[in-house]
N, C-alpha and C positions, 0 to 999 in steps of 0.2 A: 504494500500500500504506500502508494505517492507520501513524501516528510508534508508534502503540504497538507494534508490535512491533520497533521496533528499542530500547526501552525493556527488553524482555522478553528480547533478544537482548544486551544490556548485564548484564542482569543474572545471565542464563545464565556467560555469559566470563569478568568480571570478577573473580569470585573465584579462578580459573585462573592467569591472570595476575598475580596478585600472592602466586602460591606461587614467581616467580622470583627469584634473587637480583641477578639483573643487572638494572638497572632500563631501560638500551638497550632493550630488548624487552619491560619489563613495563605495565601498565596508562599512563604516560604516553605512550610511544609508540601505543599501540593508539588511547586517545582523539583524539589529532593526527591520524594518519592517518586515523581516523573522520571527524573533521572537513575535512579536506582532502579525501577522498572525496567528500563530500557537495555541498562546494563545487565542485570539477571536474566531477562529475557534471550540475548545474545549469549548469554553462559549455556542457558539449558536450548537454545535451538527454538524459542517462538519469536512470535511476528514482535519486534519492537514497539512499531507503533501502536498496533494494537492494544498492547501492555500501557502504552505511553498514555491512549485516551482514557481508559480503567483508569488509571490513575490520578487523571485530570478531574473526575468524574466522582471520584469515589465519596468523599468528603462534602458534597453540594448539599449532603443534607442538616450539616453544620446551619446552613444559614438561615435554614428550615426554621431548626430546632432556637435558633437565636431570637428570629425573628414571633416566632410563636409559645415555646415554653422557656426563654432564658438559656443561659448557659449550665450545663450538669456535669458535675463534675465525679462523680460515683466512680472509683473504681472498676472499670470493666460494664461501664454504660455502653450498649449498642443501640438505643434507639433509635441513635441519625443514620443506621443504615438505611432504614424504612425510607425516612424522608429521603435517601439519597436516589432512592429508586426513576420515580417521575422527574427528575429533572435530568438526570442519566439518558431516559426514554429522550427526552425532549431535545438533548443536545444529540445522540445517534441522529436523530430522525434529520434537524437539520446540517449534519456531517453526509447526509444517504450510504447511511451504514447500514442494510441489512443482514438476514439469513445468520448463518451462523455466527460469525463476528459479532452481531447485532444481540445476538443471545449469548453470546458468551459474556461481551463486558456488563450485562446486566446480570447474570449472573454474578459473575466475581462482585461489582457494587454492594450486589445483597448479600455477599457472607463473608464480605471482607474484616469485618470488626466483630464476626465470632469468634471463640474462643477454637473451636476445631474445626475441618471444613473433612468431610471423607469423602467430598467428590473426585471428578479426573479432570474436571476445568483446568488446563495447567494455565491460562490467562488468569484464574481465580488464584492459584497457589502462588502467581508471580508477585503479585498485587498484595494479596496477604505478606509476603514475607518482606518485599520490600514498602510496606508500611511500618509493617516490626523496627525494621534496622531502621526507621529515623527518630526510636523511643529509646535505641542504645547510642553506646560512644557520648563527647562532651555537648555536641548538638544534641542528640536524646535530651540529657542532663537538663540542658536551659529548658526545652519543648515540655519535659514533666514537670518539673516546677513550674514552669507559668498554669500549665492546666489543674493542677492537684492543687496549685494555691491560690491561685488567678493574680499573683505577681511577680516579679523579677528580684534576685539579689543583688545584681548588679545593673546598671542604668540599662534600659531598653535599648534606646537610642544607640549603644555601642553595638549589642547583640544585633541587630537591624545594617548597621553600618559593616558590619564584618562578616555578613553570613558567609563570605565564597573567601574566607581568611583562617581555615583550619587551626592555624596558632594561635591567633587573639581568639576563634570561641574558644578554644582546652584553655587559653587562662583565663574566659571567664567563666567556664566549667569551675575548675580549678577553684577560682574562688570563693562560687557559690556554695558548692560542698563545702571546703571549711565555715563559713559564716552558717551553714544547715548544723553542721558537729555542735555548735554552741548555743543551739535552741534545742533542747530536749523534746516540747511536744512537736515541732516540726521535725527533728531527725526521727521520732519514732514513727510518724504518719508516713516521712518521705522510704525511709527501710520499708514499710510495706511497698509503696509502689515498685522500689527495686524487687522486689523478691516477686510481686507479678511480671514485671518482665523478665529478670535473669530466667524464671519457671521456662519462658518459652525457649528457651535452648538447653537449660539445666534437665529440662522433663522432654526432651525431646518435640517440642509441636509446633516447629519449623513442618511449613509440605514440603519444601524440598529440600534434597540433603545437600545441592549445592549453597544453600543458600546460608549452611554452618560457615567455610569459610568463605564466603561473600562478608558475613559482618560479624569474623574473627576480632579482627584488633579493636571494633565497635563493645563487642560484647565483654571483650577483657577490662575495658577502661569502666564502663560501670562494675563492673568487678569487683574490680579494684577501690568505685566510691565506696561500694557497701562494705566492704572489707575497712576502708579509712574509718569511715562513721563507727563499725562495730568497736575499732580501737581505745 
């Protein structure tokens, strides 16, 4: 499938995504996992783009959910899958995606933020997995904490300013976890959220087994926060 339409498929979403206030979920996350997508997809042998619009797609019912019940922050909330459904439909239909394509990325949309999926969707397993890896490494790090607390420990504004600067986010990873170690009821809430996601590689429920080391050196660095914190 032609890059242009996932050009056409960017441009569709992206103004969607950045009517949210939480930016966990808004256009920076959608671009990484775009990207990740795309990369995993070329690991295991599917269509990129394909992966790439799942992707774009996946999250739209974020603004659903903003727009209609607020922001929720529950551990392991899947509700905006729902809502991510019909607007999924709605960008396909103006991309003239159908047939199988057409079913698959609405698939993957609807079971991407369960906890297990035991389909053969591989568009669905790609989507799953690299969502996962943008909740581990020092990006994960800043993207939990804003969602689990609905603030930053460090200024916004730098984290926004550096997203494509791998060194400035790990040292504002970096910082934020020590300033988490010296708040007791925040280190103990933030160790649960590590321990739901270190689970999905510690317990196995990656779909694909490429996708362990795809976000190796991601998955070792929250590791290692929960390991600092438990100190």
């Amino acid at each position: 499938m032609n890059i242009k339409i996932l050009e056409k498929a960017e441009k569709l979403v992206k103004p969607e995504y950045e009517k949210l206030k939480c930016w966990a979920h808004a256009w920076p996350h959608i671009s990484r996992v775009n990207d990740n997508a795309k990369k995993l997809a070329r690991i295991v042998e599917e269509d990129p783009i394909i992966c790439g619009i799942a992707a774009y797609c996946h999250d739209l019912g974020r603004v659903i959910e903003q727009e209609t019940r607020g922001k929720q922050t529950e551990l392991g909330k899947i509700d905006h899958y729902l809502d991510s459904i019909e607007p999924t439909v709605e960008v396909l239909k103006k991309l003239r995606i159908k047939g199988h394509d057409f079913n698959s990325i609405v698939e993957a949309v609807s079971v991407h933020s369960n906890k297990l999926y035991y389909g053969h969707n591989k568009i669905a397993k790609v989507l799953r997995d690299s969502d996962k890896k943008d909740s581990f490494g020092p990006w994960g790090t800043l993207r939990c904490i804003k969602h689990h607390f609905n603030s930053d420990f460090v200024k916004t504004e730098e984290i926004m300013e550096n997203i494509n600067n791998p060194e400035k986010i790990k040292e504002l990873a970096d910082k934020t976890v020590e300033a988490i170690k010296n708040i007791d009821v925040i280190r103990e809430k933030y160790l649960g959220v590590l321990k739901f996601v270190l689970e999905w590689v510690d317990d196995k429920m990656l779909d694909l087994k490429e996708s362990y080391s795809f976000l190796e050196s991601d998955y070792l660095y929250t590791k290692q926060s929960r390991d600092f914190l438990l100190s």
